[in-house]
N, C-alpha and C positions, 0 to 999 in steps of 0.2 A: 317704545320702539318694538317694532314688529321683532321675535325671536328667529334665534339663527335658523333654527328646526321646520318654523313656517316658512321663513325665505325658501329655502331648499326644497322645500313642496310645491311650491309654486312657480319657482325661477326655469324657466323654460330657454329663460335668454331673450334678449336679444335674438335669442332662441325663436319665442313662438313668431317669428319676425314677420311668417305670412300667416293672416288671418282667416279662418276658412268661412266663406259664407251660411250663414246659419238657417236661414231661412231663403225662399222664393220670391221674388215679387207678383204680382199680380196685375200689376201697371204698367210694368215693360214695353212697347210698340214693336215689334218686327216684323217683315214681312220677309217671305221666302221669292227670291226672283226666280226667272226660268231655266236657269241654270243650277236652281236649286240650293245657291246660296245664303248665306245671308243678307239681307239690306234692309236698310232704315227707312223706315216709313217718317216722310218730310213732316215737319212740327206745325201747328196752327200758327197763323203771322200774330205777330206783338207780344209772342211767349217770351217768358226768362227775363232776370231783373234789369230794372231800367231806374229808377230812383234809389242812392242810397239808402234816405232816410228811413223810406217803407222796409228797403233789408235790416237796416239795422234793429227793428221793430219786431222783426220776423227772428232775427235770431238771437235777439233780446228773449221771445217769448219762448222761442226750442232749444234753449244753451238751457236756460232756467227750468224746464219739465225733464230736459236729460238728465241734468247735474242732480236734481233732486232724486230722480228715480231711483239713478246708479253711484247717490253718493258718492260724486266728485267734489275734490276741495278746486279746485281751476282749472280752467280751459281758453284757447286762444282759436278764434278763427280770421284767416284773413279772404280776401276776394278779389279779385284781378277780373278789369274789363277793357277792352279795345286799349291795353297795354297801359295802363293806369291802374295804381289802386285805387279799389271800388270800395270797401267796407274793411275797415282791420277792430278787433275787436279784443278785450281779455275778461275774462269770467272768472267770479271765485275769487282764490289766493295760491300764490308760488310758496308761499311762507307760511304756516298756519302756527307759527309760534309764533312771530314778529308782526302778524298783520299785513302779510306784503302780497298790494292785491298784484293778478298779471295783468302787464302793460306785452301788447301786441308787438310790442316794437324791440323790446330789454329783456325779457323775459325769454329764457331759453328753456326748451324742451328737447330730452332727449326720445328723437321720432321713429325709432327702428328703421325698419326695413326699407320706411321714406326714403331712406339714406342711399340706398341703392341706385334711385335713379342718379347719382350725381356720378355714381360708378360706372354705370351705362353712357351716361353723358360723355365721361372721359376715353372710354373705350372706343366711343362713336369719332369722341374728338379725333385721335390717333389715326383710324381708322380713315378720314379725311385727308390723313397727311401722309398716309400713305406708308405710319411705321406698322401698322397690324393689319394683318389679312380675318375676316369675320370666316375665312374658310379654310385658313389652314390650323392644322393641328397646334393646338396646344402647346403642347411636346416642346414646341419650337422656339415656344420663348420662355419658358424655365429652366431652373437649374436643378429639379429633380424629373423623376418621371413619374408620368400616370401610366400603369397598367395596361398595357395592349390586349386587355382580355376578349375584346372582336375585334375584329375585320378592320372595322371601320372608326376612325380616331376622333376623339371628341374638339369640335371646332371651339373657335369664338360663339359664332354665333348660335351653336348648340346650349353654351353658355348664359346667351342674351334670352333665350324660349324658355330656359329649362328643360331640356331635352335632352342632357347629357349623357343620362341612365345612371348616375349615382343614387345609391343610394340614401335614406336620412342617415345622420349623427351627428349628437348633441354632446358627446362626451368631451370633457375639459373645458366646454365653454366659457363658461365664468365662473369667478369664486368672489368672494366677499370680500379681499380684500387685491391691490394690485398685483397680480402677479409679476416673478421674475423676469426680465426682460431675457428675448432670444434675439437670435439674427433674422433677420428677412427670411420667412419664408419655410423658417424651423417647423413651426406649427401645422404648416400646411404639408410638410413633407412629412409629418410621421401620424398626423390624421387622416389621409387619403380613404374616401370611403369605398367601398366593393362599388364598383360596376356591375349594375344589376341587371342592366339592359342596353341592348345596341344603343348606339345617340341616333336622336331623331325617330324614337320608334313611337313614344307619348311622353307627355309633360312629365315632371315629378320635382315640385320648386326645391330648388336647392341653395340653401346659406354659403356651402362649402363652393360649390359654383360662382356666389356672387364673389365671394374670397378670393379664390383663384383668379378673377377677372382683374382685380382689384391688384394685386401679386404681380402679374400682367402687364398693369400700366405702372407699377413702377419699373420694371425691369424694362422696358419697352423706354420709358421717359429719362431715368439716369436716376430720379427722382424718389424718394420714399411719396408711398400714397399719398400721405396727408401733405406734403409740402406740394408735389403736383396738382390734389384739387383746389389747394390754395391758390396757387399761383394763375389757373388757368380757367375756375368758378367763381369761385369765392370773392375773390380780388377784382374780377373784371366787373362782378354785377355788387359791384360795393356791398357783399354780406359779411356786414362787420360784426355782425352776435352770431355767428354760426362756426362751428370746430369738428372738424372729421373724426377728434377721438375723445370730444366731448365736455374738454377743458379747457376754456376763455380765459385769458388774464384779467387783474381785475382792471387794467387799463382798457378794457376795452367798454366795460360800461354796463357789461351782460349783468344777467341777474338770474343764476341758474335754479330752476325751478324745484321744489323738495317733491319726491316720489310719495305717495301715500296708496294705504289698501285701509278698507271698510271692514273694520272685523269686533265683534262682541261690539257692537253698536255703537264704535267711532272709530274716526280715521286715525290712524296711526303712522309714522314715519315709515316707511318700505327701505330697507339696505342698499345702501349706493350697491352695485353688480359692478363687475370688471370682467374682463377679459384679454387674450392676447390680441399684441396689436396686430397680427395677420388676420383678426377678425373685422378689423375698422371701417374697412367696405360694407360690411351685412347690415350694421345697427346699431355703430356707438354715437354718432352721429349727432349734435345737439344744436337746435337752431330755433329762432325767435319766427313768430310765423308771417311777420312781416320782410323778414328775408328771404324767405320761404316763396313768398309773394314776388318778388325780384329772379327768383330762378323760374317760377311758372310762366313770370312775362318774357321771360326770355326763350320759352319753348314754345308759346305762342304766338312769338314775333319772328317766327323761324330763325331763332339765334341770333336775334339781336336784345338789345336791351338798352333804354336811353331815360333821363329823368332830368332832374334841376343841376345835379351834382354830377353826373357821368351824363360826356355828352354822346358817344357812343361806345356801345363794345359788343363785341361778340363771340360769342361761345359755341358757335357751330355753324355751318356754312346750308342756305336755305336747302339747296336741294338734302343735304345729309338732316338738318332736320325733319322734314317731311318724309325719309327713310327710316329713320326713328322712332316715328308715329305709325310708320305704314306698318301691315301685317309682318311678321317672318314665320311663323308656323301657325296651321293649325291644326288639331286632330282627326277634323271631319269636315270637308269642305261646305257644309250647311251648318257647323260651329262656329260660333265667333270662338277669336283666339289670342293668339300675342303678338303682341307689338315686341320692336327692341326694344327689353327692358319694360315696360309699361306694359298693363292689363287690358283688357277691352274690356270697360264696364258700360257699354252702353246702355242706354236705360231712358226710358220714355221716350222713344224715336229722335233722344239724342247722341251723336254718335261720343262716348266719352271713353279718356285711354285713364291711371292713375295705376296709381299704387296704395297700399297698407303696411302698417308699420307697426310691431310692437318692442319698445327695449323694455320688456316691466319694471316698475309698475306706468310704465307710458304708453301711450298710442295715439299714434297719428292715420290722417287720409287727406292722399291728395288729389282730386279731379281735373282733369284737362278736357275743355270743349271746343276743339280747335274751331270748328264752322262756327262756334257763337265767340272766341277771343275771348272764353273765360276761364278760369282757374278758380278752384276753391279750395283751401286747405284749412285744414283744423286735427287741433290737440290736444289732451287730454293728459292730465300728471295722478290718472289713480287706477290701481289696478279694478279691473271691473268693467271699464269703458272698452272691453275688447268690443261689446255683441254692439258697439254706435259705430266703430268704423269696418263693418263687415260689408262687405260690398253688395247694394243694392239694397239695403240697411239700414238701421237706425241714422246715421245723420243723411246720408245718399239717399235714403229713403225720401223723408221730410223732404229734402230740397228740391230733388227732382219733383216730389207729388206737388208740392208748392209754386215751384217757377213754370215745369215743364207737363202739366196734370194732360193725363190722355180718359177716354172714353175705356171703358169696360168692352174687354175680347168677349165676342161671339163663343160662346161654350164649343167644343168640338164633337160629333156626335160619335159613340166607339164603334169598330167593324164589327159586324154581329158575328165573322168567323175569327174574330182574335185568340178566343178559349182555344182556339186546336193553334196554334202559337205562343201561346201566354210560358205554356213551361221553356221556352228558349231562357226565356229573362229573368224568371223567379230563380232567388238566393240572396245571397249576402255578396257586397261589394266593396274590396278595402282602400281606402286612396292612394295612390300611388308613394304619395311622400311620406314611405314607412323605412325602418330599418329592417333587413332581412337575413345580413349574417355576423348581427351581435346582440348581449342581452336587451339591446335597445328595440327590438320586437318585441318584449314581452307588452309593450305599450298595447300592442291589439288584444292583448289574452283581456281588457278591460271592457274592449266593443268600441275601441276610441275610432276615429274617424274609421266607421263603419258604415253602411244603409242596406237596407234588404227591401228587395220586393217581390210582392205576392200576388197572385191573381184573387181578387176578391169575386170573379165568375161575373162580374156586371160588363162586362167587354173592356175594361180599364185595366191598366199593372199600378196597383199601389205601391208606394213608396213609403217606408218608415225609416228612421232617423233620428239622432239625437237632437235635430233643432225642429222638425215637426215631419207630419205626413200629409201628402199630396196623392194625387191621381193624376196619371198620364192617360194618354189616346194614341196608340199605335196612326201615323199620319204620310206612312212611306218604308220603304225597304228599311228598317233598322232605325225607324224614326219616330222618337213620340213627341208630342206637345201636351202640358198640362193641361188640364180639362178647362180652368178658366184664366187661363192664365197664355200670353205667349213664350213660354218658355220649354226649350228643346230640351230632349236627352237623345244623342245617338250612341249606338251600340257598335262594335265593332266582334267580326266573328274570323276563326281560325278557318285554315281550308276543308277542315269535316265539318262547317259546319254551326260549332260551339262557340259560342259568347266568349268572350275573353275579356273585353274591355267595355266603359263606361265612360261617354265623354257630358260634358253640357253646355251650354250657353255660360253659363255664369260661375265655372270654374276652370277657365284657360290654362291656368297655372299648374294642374294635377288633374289626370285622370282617373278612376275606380276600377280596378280588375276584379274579374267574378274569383272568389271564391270558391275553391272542391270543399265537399260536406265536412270531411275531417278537419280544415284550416278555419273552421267558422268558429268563433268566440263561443258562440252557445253549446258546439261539441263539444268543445275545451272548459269550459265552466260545468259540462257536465261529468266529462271524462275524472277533473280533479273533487269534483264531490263523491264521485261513486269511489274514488281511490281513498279520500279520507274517511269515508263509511268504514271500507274494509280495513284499513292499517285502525283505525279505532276501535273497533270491533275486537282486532285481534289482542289488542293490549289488554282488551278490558276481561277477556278468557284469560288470557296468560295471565293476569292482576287475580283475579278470582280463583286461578288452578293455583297462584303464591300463594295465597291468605287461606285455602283449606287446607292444603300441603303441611302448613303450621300450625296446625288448632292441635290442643296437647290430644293426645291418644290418635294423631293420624298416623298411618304408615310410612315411614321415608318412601319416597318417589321412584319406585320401580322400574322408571323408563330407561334404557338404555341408556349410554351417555354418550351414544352420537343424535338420540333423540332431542337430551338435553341441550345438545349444542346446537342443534334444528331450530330449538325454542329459542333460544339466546340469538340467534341470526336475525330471527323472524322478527322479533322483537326489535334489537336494533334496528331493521330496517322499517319498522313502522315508526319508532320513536325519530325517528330521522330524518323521516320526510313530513313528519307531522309538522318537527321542529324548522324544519326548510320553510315550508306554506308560512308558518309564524313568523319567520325570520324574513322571508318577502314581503307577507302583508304589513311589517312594523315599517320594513325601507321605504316601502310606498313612493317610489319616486321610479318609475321606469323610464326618464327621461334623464340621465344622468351628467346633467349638464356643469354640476358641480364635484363631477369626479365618481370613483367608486369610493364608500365607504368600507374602512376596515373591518366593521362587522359583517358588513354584505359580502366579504371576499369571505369572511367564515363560514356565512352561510352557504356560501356556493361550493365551498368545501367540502358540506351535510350532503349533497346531492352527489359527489363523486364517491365517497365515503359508498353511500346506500346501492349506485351504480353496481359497486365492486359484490358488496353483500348481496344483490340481487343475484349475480350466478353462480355465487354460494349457496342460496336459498334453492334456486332450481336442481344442484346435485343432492341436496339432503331430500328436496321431494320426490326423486326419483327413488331414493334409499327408504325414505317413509313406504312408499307403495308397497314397493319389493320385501321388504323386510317388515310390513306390517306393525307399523309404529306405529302407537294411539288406537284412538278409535278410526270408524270410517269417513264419522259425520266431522272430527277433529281434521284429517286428513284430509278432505274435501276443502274445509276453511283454511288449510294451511296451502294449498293447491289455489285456492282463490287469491290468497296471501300475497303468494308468489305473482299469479300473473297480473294484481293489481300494479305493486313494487315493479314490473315490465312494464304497465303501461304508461304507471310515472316517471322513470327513467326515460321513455318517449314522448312525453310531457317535456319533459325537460330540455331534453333534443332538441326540439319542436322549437321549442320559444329562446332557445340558444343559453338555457341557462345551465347546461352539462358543463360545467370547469368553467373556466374566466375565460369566457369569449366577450371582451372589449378593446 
């Protein structure tokens, strides 16, 4: 079994619950109407599947080149058409010790953030009945409070967008074994994350959002969450293998699936994760994907849902589904955007809403085709299978290019006076879904959800990225399109003028804010190399001014003894931050979703410690000058010393690791 040390490295939660698209497509169809929006260029007639057997053929052949690629031990996909299961499927094994292959139907997967829509579902349900307003405050139906840090009060349906303006945090998320139970709502009141931004001003997905919604419908219902989506999902579209916080009795028949991760060249068991149960809404959520199939027909039956066994039910009233599907924000009115709850992944001039879902080591995705009455969901039990449910992506990819294949876009050709605008847009871009006033920012000092782009001088803005680089074509006021590609990025600028924000087609969920020069990863990565040059440097003078100091026939040390005490500061402060960087680079986990470590609260200890001796060190430099300690060229390096030990104290600042800010 996988070690505690690697779980912890890895375990983002439930955590990394939304996936971020890693790559572009190239296949995409959109066309921009006159109004400058977005709209769907109509599909050729007879597209999209129409015979099981050919599907089941088709992803017989693409479960098998995925699974091998990405070293999955099983996978489950199911298909819904014109409110019928169409294809249900299970790959691999749930069990790789017992030989137990997955059956589409018994076989439970825990789906992340999949889970959310049932959240939404039930929010939407309420919302019908006239016990929740989608636009009144918050505020209104809890029993703590959120922060009135603006104006303007975060709704419901700020909520359902992600637009709330929280910001990330992953702290206490899960631990490895079940934690102590609280009361309703404990969790969420003493986690509340900073509001970082008005609601409604750009996306930034939030887990703590989906929580609070969740929080919500039960204080709203009378109801604990789980017993509410029981009674009012779960139960009406007969999902008898499905459990809001992840554990079936064994009467019910399920067969919960074992977690596995690919490492030192075999799969090994992954650590059951826990969390509190105010998290149960984001992604404890565990369901057979043939259930899974049952909630999708019943979204695409606008809330109904009917078969051999249930002869009708329903889960949401037509027009309220059809408002659940429709738009509620977007960034930039030529962006696609979000639905309640649901993503717009539209993709090959089909218009498609879904979600993504990771609980590690699991992941799921689930598509909705409203104009074709399809649904396609699939699941994955091994960590690895993130980069197959990234939207517009490895499984979205395949199936769309497969049922829905378009014609290659027209290249776009670039304005030959773009260079005298290109520097609007070159820099660095960070996504909106960060933490900004806890050590949980130091996540960006890494370059993690980062992209920068540059004028390569060919009339194009490049784009680079940890999942690849593209080229856009400026196509309108703050508009580009990829070169071969239809895919948008619009820019958004302040009143002087200046870029501020990054939106796209295919990241609804979170938008990219530009970056000033000093907040860029690469200043930062240079700033602390140049700081451990110099704190090294100096030890290694002081180490050598020890070792001749003591060679037999040397002189005792003539320097003053507020000299010596200069040296003794300066030191410390070198040995202190050296040991800081050490003592971060071991925790390695800037998403601290299993708590602070006792060593780590030491180490952030090293840094208030160095803080202190830093403006101690600046009064001995001013004594050095004046009172002509040392030599000059000594002087100088102890002057550098100093303002190095400043600017990693503002290092420190900077990425919120001055003192225990968690």
């Amino acid at each position: 079994m996988i070690g505690k040390a690697a779980a912890c490295g890895v375990a983002v939660v439930l955590a990394s619950s939304w996936s971020l698209p890693v790559a572009f497509p190239a296949g995409a169809a959109f066309d921009r109407d006159g109004r400058g929006g977005p709209s769907l260029v109509a599909p050729a007639e007879g597209l999209g599947p129409s015979d099981p057997a050919e599907m089941e053929a088709f992803l017989d052949e693409l479960m098998a080149s995925q699974m091998a690629e990405h070293h999955i031990a099983g996978a489950a996909v199911a298909v819904v058409k014109d409110g019928k299961l169409f294809v249900a499927k299970g790959y691999g094994q749930a069990d790789m010790a017992i030989g137990l292959p997955v059956d589409p139907e018994r076989t439970v997967f825990r789906i992340g953030s999949t889970g959310k829509l049932l959240a939404w579902t039930a929010v939407m349900q309420l919302v019908e009945r006239g016990k929740l307003d989608l636009n009144a405050d918050v505020n209104t139906y809890i029993d703590f409070q959120i922060p009135h840090t603006y104006p303007q009060p975060i709704t419901l349906g700020h909520l359902l967008a992600h637009t709330a303006g929280f910001e990330d945090l992953y702290l206490d998320f899960v631990s490895l074994a079940p934690p102590d139970p609280l009361p309703p709502g404990a969790f969420l009141a003493t986690h509340i994350p900073a509001r970082v931004r008005p609601p409604g001003e750009v996306p930034a997905y939030s887990n703590y959002g989906a929580a609070l919604a969740g929080y919500i419908v039960a204080r709203v219902s009378g109801q604990s969450y789980d017993a509410y989506i029981q009674a009012n999902i779960l139960d009406p579209l007969g999902m008898s293998h499905t459990s809001v916080i992840g554990v079936l009795p064994p009467a019910s028949g399920a067969l919960e699936s074992i977690g596995y991760v690919f490492q030192d060249g075999t799969l090994e068991v992954f650590p059951r994760l826990y969390g509190p149960l105010d998290l149960a809404p984001i992604g404890f959520m565990g369901a057979s994907a043939t259930d899974m199939a049952r909630f999708m027909i019943a979204h695409l039956q606008d809330g109904r849902y009917s078969d051999a066994d249930i002869r009708a039910a329903r889960i949401l009233r037509e027009p309220t589904t059809r408002q659940m599907h429709g738009t509620l924000f977007t960034s930039d009115p030529r962006i696609l955007g979000t639905a309640h709850g649901f993503f717009d992944f539209s993709d090959n001039g089909q218009r498609t809403i879904g979600h993504s879902g990771t609980a590690e080591p699991m992941h799921s995705l689930l598509l909705l085709l409203p104009d074709e009455e399809l649904g396609v969901f699939v699941a994955y039990n091994t960590l690895g299978a993130e980069a197959l449910i990234n939207q517009h992506l490895g499984f979205q990819r395949a199936f769309f290019d497969h049922y829905y294949p378009v014609s290659t876009v027209e290249p776009v050709r670039p304005r030959a006076d773009f260079s005298e605008r290109a520097g609007r847009f070159t820099g660095t871009y960070r996504m909106t879904r960060t933490a900004y006033t806890t050590l949980e920012k130091f996540r960006g000092f890494f370059g993690m959800d980062t992209i920068a782009f540059d004028d390569p001088g060919d009339g194009t803005l490049a784009m680079t990225s940890p999942w690849g680089d593209w080229h856009f074509v400026e196509v309108g006021p703050l508009l580009f399109r990829q070169v071969d590609a239809p895919f948008y990025l619009a820019f958004r600028g302040d009143d002087r003028g200046r870029i501020t924000y990054l939106f796209t087609d295919y990241t609804p969920q979170f938008a990219f804010e530009k970056l000033r020069g000093y907040e860029t990863p690469a200043f930062h990565m240079a700033l602390l190399a140049g700081c451990l040059v110099v704190f090294l440097s100096m030890v290694l003078v002081l180490a050598i001014h020890a070792v001749r100091s003591r060679r037999p026939g040397c002189e005792r040390d003539p320097s003053p003894r507020d000299a010596r005490h200069a040296e003794r500061i300066i030191l410390g402060i070198c040995t202190l931050n050296v040991l800081f960087v050490a003592g971060a680079m071991r925790w390695n986990n800037p998403t601290p979703s299993m708590g602070i470590a006792t060593e780590f609260r030491v180490v952030l200890a090293l840094g208030v410690v160095s803080a202190a001796l830093t403006a101690a060190a600046w009064a001995y430099t001013a004594r050095a000058w004046k009172a002509g300690y040392w030599g000059t060229a000594f002087r100088a390096h102890y002057t550098l010393t100093a303002v190095a030990a400043t600017a990693f104290v503002w290092f420190l600042h900077h990425w919120n690791l001055l003192g225990w800010r968690y």
